[in-house]
KOLDRENMAR-134139 format. One record per residue (C-alpha): residue number from 1; x, y, z; residue in one letter. Coordinates in nm, 2 decimals, always signed. Example, Ala and Ser with C-alpha at 12.3 -4.5 7.8 and 13.67 -1.06 7.14 Angstrom:
residues 2
+------+--------+--------+--------+-------+
: gugu :     px :     py :     pz : lumti :
+------+--------+--------+--------+-------+
:    1 :  +1.23 :  -0.45 :  +0.78 :     A :
:    2 :  +1.37 :  -0.11 :  +0.71 :     S :
+------+--------+--------+--------+-------+
//
This chain:
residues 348
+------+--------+--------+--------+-------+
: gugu :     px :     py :     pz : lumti :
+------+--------+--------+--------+-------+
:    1 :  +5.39 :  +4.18 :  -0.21 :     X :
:    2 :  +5.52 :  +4.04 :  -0.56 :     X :
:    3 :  +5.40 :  +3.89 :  -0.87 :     X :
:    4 :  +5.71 :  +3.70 :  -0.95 :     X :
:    5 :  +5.71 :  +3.43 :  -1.22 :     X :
:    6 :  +5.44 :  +3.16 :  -1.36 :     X :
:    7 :  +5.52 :  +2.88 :  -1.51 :     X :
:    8 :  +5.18 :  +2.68 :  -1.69 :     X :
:    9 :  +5.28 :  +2.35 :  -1.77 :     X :
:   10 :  +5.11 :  +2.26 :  -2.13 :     X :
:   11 :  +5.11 :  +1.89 :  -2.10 :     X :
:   12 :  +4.98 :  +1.83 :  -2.47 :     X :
:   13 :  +5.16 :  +2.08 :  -2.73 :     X :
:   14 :  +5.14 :  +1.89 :  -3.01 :     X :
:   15 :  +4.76 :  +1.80 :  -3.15 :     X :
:   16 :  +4.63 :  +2.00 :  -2.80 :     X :
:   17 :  +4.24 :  +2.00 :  -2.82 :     X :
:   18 :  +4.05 :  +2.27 :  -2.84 :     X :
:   19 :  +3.82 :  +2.19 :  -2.55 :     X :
:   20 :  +4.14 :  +2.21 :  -2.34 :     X :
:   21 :  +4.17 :  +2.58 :  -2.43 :     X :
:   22 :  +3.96 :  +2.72 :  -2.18 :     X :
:   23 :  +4.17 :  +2.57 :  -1.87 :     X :
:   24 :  +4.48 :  +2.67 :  -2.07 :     X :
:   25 :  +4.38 :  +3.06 :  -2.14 :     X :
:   26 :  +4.26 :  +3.12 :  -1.83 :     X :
:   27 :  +4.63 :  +3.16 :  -1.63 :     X :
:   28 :  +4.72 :  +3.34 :  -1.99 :     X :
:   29 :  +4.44 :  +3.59 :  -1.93 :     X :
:   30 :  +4.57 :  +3.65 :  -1.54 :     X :
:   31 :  +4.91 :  +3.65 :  -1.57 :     X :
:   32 :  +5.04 :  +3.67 :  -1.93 :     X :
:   33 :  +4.84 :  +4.04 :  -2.01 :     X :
:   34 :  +5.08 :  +4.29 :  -1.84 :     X :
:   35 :  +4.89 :  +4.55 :  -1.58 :     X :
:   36 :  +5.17 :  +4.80 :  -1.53 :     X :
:   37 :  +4.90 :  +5.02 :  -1.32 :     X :
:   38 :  +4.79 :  +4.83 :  -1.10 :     X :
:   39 :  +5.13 :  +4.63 :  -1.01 :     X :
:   40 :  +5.49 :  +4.68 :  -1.19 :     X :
:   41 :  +5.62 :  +4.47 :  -1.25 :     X :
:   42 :  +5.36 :  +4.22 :  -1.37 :     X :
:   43 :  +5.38 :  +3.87 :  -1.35 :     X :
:   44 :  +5.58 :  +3.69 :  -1.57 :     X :
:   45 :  +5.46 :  +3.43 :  -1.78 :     X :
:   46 :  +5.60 :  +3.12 :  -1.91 :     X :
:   47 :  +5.42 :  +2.86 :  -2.14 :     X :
:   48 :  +5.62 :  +2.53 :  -2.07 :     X :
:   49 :  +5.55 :  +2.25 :  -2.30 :     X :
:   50 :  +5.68 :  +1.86 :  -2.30 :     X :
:   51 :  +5.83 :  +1.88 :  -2.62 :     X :
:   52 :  +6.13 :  +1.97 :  -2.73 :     X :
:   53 :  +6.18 :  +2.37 :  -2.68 :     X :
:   54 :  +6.26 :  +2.60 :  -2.96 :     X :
:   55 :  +6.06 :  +2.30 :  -3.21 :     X :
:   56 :  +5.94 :  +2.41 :  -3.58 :     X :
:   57 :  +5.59 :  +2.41 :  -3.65 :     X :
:   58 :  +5.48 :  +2.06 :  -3.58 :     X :
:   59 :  +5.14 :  +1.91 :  -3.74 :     X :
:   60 :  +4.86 :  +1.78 :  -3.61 :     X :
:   61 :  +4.58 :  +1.55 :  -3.71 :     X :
:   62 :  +4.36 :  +1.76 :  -3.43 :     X :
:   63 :  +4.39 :  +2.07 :  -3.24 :     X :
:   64 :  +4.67 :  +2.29 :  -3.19 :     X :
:   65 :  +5.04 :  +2.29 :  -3.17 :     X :
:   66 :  +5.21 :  +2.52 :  -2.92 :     X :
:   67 :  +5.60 :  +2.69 :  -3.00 :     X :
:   68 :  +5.78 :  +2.82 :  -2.76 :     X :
:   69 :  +6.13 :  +2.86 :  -2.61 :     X :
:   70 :  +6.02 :  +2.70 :  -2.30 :     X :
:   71 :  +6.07 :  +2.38 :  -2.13 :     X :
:   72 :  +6.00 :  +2.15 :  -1.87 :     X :
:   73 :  +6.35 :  +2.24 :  -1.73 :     X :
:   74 :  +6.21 :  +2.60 :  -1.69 :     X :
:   75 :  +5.92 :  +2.49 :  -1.44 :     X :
:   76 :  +6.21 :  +2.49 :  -1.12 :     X :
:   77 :  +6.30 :  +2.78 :  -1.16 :     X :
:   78 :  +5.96 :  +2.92 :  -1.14 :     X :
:   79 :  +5.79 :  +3.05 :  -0.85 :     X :
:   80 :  +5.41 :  +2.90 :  -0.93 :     X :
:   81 :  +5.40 :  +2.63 :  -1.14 :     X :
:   82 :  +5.04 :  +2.58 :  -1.31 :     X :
:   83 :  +4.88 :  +2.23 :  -1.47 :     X :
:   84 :  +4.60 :  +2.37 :  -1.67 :     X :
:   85 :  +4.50 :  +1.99 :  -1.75 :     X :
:   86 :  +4.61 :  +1.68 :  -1.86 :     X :
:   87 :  +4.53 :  +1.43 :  -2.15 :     X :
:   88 :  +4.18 :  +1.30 :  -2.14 :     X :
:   89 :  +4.34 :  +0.95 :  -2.19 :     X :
:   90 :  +4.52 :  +0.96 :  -1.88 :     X :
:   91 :  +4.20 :  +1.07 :  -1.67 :     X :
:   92 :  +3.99 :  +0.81 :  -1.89 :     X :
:   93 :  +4.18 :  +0.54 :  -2.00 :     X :
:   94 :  +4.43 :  +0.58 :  -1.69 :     X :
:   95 :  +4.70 :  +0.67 :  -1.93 :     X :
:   96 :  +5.09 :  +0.73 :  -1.77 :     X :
:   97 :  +5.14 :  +1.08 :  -1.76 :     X :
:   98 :  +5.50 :  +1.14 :  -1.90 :     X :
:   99 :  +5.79 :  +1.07 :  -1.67 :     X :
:  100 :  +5.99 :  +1.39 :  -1.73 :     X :
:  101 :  +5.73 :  +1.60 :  -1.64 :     X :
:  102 :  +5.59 :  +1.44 :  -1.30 :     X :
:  103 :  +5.98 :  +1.46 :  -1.26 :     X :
:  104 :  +5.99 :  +1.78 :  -1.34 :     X :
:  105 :  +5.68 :  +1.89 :  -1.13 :     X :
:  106 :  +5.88 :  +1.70 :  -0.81 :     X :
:  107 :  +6.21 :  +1.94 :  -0.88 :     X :
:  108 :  +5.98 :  +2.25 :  -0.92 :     X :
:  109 :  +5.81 :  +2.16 :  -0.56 :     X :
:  110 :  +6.13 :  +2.10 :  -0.42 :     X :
:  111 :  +6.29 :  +2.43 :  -0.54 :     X :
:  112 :  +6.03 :  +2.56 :  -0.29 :     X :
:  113 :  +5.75 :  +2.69 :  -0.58 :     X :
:  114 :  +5.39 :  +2.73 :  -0.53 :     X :
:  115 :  +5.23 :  +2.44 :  -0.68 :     X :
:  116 :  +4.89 :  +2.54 :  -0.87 :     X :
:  117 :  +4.62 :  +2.27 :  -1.05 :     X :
:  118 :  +4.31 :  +2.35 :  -1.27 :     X :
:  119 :  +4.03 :  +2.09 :  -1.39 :     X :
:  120 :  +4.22 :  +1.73 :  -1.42 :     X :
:  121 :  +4.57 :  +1.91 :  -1.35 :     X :
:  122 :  +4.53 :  +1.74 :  -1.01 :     X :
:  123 :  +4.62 :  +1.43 :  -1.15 :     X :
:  124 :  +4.94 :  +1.56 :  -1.24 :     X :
:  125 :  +5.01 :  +1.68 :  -0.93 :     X :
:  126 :  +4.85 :  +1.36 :  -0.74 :     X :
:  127 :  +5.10 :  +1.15 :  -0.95 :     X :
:  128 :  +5.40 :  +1.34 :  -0.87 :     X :
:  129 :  +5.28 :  +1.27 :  -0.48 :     X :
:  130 :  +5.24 :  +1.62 :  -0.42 :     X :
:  131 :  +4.89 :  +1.58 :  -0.30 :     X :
:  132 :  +4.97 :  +1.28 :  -0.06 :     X :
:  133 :  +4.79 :  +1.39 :  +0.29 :     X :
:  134 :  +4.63 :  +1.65 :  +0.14 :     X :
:  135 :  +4.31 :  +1.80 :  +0.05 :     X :
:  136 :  +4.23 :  +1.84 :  -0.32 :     X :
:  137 :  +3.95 :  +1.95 :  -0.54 :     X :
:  138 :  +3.91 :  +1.88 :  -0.93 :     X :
:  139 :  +3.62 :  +1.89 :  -1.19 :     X :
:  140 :  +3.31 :  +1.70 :  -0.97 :     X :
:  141 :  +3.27 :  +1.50 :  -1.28 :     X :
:  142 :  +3.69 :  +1.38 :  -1.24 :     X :
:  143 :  +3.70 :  +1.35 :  -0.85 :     X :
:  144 :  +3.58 :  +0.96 :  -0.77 :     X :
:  145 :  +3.85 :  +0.88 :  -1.10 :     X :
:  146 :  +4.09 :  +1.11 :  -0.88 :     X :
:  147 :  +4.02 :  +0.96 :  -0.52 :     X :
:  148 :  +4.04 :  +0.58 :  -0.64 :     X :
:  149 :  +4.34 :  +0.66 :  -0.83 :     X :
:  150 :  +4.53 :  +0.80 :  -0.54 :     X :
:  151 :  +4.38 :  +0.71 :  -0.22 :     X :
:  152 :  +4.61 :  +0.92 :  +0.00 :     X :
:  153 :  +4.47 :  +1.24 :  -0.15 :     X :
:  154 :  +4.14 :  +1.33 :  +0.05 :     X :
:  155 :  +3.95 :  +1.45 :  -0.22 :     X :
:  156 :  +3.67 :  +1.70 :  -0.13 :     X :
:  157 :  +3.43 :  +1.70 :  -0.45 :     X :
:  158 :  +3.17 :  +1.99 :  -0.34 :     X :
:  159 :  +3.44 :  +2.33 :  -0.34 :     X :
:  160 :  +3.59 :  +2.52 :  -0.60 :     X :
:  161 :  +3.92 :  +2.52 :  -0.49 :     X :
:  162 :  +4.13 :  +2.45 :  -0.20 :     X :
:  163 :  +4.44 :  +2.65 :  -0.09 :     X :
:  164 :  +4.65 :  +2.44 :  +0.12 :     X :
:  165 :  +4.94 :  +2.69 :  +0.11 :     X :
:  166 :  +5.22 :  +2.57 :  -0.10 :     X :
:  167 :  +4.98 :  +2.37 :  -0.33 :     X :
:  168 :  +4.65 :  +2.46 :  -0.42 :     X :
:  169 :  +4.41 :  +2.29 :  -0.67 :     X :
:  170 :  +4.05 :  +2.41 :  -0.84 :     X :
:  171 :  +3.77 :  +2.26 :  -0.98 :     X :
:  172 :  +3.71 :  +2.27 :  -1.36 :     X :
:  173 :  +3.60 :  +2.60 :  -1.60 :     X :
:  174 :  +3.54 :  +2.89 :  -1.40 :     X :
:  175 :  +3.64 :  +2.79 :  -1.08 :     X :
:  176 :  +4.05 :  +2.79 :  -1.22 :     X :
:  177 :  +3.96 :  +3.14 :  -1.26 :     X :
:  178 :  +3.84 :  +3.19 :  -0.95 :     X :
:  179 :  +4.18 :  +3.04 :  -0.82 :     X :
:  180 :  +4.39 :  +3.22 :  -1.04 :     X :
:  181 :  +4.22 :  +3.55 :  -0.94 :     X :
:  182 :  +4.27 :  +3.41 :  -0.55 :     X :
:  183 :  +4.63 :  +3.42 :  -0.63 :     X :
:  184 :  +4.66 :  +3.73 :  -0.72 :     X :
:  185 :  +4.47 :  +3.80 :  -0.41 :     X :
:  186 :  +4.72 :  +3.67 :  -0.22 :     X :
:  187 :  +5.02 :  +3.79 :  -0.39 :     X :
:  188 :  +4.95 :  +4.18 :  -0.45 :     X :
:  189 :  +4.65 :  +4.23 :  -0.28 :     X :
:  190 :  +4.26 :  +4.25 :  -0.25 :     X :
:  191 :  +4.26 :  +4.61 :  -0.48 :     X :
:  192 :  +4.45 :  +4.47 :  -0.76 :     X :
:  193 :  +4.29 :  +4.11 :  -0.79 :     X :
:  194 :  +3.96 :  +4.32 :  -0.76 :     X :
:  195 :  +4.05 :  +4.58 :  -1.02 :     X :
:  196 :  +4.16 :  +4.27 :  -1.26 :     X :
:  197 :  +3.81 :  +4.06 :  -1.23 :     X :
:  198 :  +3.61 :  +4.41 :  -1.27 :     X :
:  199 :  +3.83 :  +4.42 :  -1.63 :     X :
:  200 :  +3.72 :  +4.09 :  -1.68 :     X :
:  201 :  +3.42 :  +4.16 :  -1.59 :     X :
:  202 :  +3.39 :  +3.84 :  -1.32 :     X :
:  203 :  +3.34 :  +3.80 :  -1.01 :     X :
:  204 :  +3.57 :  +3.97 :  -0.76 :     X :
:  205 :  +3.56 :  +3.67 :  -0.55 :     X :
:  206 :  +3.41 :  +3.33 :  -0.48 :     X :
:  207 :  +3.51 :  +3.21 :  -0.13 :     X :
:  208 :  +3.70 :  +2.85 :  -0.24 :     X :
:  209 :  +3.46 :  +2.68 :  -0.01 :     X :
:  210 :  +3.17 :  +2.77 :  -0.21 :     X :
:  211 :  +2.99 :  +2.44 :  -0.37 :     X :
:  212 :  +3.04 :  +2.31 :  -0.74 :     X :
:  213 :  +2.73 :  +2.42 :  -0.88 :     X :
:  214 :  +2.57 :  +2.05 :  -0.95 :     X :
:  215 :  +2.24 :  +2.09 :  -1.02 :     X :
:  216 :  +2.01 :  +1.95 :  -0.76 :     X :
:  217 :  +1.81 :  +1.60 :  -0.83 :     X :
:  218 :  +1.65 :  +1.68 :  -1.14 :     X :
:  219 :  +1.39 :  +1.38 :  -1.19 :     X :
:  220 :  +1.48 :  +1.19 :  -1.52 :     X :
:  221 :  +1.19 :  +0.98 :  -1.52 :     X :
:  222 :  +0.90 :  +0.87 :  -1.79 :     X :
:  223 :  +0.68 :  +0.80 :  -1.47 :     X :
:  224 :  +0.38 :  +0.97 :  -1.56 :     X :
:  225 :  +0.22 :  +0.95 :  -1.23 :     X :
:  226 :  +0.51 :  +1.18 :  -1.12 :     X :
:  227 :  +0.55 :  +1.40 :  -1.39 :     X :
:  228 :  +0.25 :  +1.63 :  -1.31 :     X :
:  229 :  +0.28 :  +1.61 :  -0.92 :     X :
:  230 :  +0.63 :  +1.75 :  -0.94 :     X :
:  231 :  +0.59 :  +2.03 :  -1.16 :     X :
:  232 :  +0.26 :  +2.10 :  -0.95 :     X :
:  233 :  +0.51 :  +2.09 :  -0.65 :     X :
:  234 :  +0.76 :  +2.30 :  -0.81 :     X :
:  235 :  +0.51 :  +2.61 :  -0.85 :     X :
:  236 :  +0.39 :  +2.55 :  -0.50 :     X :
:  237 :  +0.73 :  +2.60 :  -0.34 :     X :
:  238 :  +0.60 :  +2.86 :  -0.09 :     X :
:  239 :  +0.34 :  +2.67 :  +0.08 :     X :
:  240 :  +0.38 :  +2.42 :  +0.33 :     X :
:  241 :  +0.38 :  +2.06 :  +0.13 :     X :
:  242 :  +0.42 :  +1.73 :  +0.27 :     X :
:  243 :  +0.46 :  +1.40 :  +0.11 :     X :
:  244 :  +0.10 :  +1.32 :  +0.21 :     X :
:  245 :  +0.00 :  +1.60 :  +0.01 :     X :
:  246 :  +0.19 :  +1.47 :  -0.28 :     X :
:  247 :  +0.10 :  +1.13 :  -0.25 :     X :
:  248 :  -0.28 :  +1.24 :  -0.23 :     X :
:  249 :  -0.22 :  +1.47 :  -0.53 :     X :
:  250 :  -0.10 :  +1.16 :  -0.71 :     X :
:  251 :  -0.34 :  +0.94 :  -0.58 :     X :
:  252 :  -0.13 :  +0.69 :  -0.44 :     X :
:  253 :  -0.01 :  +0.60 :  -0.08 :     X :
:  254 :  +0.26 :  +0.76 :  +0.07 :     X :
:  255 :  +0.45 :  +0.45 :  +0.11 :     X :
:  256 :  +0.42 :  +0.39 :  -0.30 :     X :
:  257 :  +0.49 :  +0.76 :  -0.35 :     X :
:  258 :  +0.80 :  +0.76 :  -0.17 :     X :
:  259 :  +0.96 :  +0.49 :  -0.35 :     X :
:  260 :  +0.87 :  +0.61 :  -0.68 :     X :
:  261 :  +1.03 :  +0.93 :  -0.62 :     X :
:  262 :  +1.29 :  +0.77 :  -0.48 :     X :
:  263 :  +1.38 :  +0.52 :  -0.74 :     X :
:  264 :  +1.34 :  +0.86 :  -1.00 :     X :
:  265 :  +1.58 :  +1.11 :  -0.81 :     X :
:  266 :  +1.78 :  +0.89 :  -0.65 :     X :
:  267 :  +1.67 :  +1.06 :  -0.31 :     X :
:  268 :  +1.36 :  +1.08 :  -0.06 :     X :
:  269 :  +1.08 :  +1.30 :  -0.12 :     X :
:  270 :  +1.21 :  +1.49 :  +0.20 :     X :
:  271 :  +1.54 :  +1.62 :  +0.06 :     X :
:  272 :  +1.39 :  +1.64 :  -0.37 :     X :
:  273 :  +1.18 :  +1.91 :  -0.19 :     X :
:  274 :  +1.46 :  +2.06 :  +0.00 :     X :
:  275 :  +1.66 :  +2.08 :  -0.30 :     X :
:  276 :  +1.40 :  +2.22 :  -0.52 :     X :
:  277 :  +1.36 :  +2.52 :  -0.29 :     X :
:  278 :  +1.69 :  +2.60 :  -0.26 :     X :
:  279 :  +1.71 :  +2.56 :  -0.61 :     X :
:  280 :  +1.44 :  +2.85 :  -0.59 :     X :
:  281 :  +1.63 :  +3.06 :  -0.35 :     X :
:  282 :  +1.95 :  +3.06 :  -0.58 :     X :
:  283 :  +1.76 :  +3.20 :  -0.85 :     X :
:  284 :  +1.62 :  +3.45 :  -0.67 :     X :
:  285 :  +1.96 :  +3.52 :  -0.48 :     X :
:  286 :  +2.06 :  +3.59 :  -0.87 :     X :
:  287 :  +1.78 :  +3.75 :  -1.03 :     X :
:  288 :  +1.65 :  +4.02 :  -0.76 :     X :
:  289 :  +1.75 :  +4.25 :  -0.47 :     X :
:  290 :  +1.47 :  +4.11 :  -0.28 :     X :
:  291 :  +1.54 :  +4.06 :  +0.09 :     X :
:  292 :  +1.69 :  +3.74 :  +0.21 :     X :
:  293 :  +1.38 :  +3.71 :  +0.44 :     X :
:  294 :  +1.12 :  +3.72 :  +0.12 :     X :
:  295 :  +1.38 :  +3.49 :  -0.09 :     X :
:  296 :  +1.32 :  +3.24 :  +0.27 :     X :
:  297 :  +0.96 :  +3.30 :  +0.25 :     X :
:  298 :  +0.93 :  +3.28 :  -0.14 :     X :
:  299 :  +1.14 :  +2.93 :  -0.18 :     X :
:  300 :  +0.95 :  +2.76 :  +0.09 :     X :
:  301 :  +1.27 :  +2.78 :  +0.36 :     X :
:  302 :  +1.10 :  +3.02 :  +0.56 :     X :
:  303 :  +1.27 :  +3.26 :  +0.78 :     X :
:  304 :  +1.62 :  +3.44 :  +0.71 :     X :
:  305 :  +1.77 :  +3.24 :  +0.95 :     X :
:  306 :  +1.65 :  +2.87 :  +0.85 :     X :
:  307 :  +1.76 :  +2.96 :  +0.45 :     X :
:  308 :  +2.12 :  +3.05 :  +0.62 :     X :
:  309 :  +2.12 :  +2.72 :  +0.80 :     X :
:  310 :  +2.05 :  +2.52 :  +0.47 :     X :
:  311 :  +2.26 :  +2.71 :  +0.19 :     X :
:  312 :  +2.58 :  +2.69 :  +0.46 :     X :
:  313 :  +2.51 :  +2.31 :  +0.52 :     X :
:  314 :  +2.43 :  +2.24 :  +0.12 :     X :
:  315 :  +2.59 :  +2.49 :  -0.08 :     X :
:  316 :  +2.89 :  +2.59 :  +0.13 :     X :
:  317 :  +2.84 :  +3.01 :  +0.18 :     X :
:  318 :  +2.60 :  +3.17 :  +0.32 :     X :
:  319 :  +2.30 :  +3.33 :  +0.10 :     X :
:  320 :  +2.50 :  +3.69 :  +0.13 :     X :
:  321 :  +2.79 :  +3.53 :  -0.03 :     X :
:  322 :  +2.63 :  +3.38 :  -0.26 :     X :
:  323 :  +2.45 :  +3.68 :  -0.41 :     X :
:  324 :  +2.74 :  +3.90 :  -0.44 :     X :
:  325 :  +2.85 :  +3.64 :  -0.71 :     X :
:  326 :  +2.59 :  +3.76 :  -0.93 :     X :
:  327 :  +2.55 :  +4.16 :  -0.94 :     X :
:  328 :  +2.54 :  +4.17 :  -1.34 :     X :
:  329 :  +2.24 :  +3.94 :  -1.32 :     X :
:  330 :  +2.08 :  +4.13 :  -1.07 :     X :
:  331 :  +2.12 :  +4.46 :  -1.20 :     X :
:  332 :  +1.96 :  +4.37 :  -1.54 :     X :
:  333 :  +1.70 :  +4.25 :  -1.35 :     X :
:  334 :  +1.60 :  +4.53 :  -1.19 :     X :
:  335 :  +1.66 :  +4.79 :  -1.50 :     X :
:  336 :  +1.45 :  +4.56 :  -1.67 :     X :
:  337 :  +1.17 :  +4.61 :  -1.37 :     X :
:  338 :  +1.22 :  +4.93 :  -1.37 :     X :
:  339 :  +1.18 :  +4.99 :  -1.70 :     X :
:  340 :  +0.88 :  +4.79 :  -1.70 :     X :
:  341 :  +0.72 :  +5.01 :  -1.41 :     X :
:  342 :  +0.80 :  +5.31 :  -1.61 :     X :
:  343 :  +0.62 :  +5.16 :  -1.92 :     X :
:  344 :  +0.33 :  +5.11 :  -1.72 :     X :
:  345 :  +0.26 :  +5.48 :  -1.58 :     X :
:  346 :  +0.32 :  +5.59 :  -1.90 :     X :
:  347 :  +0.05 :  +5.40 :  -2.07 :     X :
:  348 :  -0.14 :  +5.48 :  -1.75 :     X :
+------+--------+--------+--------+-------+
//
């Protein structure tokens, strides 16, 4: 196993916004803080910007400015090359990228190293045809702008990341950490990438097929009629409903019912209520230790078996999975039960 050398490719290093900073600090965090205990040596990290290297201290109407003695001639001789992000403009406004680095990203592949994308660093790598044939993930918000762009990539919207070996590519925010921390995975192991994320205090590990965590068909809606018969719905997850039950609630006929929902969520009553209860089941999946048959029973899905079958077909993992991505939240749940049950049998 070995660390070997990271290059993160800062593709705006003069005026870089500050929104962009996230994307950019995660690979910092991972790979640029030295762990001598847990692997030496450590990675080692290179910031590479466009600009000329060794530059003064340039200024910026907005955001930062980055210095180092870094290039984009470092990124070949790297062994994983990282795009953080690109330039909103270019994602937007459909912007060229610059030439010397998509250049410089094709010379870094073909030196045989590990190519890496977070967020909208796909369409760096997309441009430089590195994601021709291949599956690819970016920000849900980015990937129809991504697809219609480059049609040869098959872009899969609903993971967090995909590895595809030599090239791997994330969706935005917390999922680049979740690849970053896969990498590390790979590279040195499940105990080191395990120790890091419990100093980070994440996640040890969110399987990459796991779905972007869209929220499900929230009505936005100033039907009135519909208002009160959802949020009725909502609180009566665990009982059998049907839409004649909610038509009748809302006096109308199911026919009319179903295309007012419809035309409100964008989907049939069917699936809103499918969605609301596993809506349901993930926050009890974060909240509590209850069994996985009373979170079934409790959303609405029923038995252990049927919630596996929905949260593998909608969400990507399997309820199991799922959970262990939130023990912090569980465990202050139940001190704060706990405490609450001591409270009471002392006023008792």
């Amino acid at each position: 196993m070995s660390a070997g050398s990271v290059a993160v490719v800062v593709t705006e290093d003069i005026g870089l916004p500050s929104w962009d900073l996230y994307e950019l600090s995660i690979p910092c965090t991972v790979f640029g803080k030295p762990q001598s205990d847990l692997a030496d040596p450590w990675y080692d990290l290179r910031l590479c910007g466009t600009g000329t290297p060794h530059a003064g201290d340039p200024q910026a109407d907005t955001g930062l400015a980055l210095r180092t003695r870094y290039g984009l001639d470092d990124l070949a001789g790297a062994d994983t090359v990282i795009v953080p992000s690109v330039p909103d403009a270019c994602v937007e406004e459909g912007e060229p990228l610059p030439a010397a680095l998509i250049a410089a990203l094709r010379d870094a592949y073909d030196a045989g190293a590990r190519m890496v994308s977070l967020c909208t660093g796909a369409f760096a790598l997309a441009e430089a045809g590195l994601l021709d044939g291949r599956r690819a993930t970016a920000h849900w918000m980015h990937t129809a702008q991504l697809a219609a762009r480059y049609p040869k990539v098959r872009v899969d919207d609903s993971v967090l990341y995909v590895d595809d070996g030599d090239v791997l590519t994330s969706a935005g925010l917390t999922a680049g950490l979740d690849l970053c921390l896969h990498l590390v995975r790979r590279d040195l192991g499940a105990h080191v990438a395990n120790q890091l994320a419990r100093r980070m205090v994440v996640p040890a590990h969110r399987p990459g097929g796991q779905a972007q965590f869209i929220e499900l068909s929230v009505p936005t809606t100033d039907d009135e009629g519909l208002g009160p018969v959802l949020d009725w719905a909502r609180a009566h997850l665990d009982h059998p409903l049907t839409v004649e039950d909610l038509a009748r609630r809302a006096a109308m006929s199911p026919r009319t019912f179903y295309r007012r929902l419809q035309a409100a969520t964008g989907t049939t009553p069917l699936q809103w209520l499918l969605n609301q209860r596993l809506g349901r089941a993930r926050v009890l999946l974060e909240s509590t230790d209850l069994p996985v048959e009373r979170v079934g029973e409790l959303s609405g899905l029923g038995t252990a078996n049927n919630l596996r079958h929905h949260f593998l077909r909608q969400i990507g993992v399997s309820p199991s999975d799922y959970r262990r991505s939130f023990p912090q939240s569980r465990a202050e749940s139940s001190c704060a039960s706990s405490i609450q049950r001591r409270r009471a049998g002392e006023k008792s």
